[in-house]
C-alpha positions in Angstrom: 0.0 0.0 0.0 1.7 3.3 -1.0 1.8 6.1 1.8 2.6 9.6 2.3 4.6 10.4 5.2 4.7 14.2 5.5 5.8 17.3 7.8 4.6 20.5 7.2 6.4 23.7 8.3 6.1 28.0 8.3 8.8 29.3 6.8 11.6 31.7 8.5 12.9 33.7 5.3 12.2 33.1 1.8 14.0 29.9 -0.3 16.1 30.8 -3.2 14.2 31.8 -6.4 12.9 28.3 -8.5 10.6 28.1 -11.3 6.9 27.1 -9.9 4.4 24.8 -10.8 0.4 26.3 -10.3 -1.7 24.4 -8.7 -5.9 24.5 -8.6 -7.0 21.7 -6.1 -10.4 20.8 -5.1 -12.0 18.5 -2.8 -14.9 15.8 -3.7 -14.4 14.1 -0.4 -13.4 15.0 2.9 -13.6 13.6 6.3 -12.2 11.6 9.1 -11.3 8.4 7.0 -10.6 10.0 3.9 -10.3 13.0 1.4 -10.2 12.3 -2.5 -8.5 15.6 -4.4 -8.9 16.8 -8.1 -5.6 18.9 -8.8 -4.8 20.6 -12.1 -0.9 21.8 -12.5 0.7 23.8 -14.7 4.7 25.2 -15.0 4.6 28.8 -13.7 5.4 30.0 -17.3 2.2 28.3 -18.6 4.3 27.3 -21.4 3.5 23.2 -21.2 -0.6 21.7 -21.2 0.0 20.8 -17.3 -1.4 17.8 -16.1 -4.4 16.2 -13.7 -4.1 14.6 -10.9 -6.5 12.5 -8.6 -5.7 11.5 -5.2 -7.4 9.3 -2.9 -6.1 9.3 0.8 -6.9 7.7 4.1 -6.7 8.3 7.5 -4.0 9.2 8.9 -2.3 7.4 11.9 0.4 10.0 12.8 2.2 11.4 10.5 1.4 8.3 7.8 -1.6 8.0 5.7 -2.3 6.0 2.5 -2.3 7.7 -0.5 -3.3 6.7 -4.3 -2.6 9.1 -7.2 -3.4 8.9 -10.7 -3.1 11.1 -13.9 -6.3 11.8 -15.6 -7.9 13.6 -18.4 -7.4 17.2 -18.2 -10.6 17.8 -19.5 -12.0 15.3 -16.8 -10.7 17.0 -13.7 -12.0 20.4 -15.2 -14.9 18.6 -14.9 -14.3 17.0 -11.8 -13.7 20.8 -10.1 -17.4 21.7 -10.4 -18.5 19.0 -8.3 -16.2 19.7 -5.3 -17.2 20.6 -1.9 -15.9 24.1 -0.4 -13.8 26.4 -2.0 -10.4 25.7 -4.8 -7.2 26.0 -3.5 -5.1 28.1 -5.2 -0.9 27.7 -4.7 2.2 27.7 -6.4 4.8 25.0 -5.7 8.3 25.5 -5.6 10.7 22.5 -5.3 14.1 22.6 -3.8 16.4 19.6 -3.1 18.4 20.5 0.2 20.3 16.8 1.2 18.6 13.9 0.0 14.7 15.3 -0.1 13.1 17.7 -1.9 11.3 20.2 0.3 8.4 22.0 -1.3 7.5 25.5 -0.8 3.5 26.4 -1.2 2.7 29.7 -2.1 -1.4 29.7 -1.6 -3.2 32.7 -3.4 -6.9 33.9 -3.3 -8.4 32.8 0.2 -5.7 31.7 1.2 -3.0 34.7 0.3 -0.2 35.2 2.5 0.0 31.9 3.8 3.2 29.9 2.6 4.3 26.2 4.1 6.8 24.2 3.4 6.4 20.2 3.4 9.0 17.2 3.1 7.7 13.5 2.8 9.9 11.3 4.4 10.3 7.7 4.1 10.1 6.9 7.6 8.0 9.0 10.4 11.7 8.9 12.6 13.9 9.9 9.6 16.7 12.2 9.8 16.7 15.2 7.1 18.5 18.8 6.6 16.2 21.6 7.5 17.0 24.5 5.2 17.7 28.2 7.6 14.7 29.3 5.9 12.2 27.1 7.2 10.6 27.5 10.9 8.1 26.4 13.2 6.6 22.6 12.4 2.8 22.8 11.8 2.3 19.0 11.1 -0.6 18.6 13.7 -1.8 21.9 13.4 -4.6 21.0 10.8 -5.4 24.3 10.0 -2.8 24.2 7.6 -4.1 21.3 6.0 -5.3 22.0 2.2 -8.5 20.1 2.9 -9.2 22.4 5.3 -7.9 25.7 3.7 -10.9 25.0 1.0 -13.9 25.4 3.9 -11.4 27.7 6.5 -9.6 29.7 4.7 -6.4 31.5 6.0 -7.9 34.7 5.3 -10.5 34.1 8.1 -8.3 33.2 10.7 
């Protein structure tokens, strides 16, 4: 079963300059057990199609939750967005490898402007990594900062 081990953190400074990916993410499901995500990406520059993404996850025990993702129709997600629940989630994801992991940087926009995390999936829930000087405080159980949760309480209403 494929799982996504993830810690979530504010950020201190800002990361060196990368190109972005946009991201427009909605929910169809959300609650206790599960959440099942429609995401549509495209490179900053808009210069490729971009791609579709759904992901099903599960509960989470800790820091660990199973998680299923597959590439779909473009044309079916767009679809797929005008059934979700709550609002879209609006970011722009910046990748930057710092050790062996790639942290990413989420720049939200709309309801949730001003609000920027970064995130590192790990392989294990005890494993070592390099934390960058830029990033801070750890928000992991803080679910506020959870994108299923930014879509019905946005940061802009905090």
């Amino acid at each position: 079963m494929p799982v996504e081990i993830e810690r979530k953190f504010l950020l201190t400074d800002k990361p060196p300059v990368v190109a972005g990916v946009e991201m427009v993410q909605g929910y169809l499901c959300k609650d206790a057990d599960r959440t099942i995500r429609v995401r549509l990406e495209r490179d900053e520059d808009g210069g490729k199609q971009g791609r579709a993404v759904l992901s099903v996850k599960g509960k989470p025990v800790g820091l660990t939750r199973p998680e299923y993702e597959y590439s779909i129709p473009m044309h079916e997600a767009q679809e797929l967005m005008g059934l979700c629940v709550g609002s879209l989630v609006e970011k722009t994801r910046y990748r930057h490898h710092v050790g062996k992991h790639v942290w990413e940087v989420d720049v939200f926009h709309g309801e949730n402007e001003g609000l920027v995390v970064a995130e590192i999936e790990l392989s294990d829930e005890a494993e070592c990594f390099d934390k960058p000087d830029w990033v801070g405080d750890e928000v992991s159980s803080d679910s506020r900062y959870a994108n299923s949760k930014l879509s019905t309480h946005p940061y802009s209403k905090w």
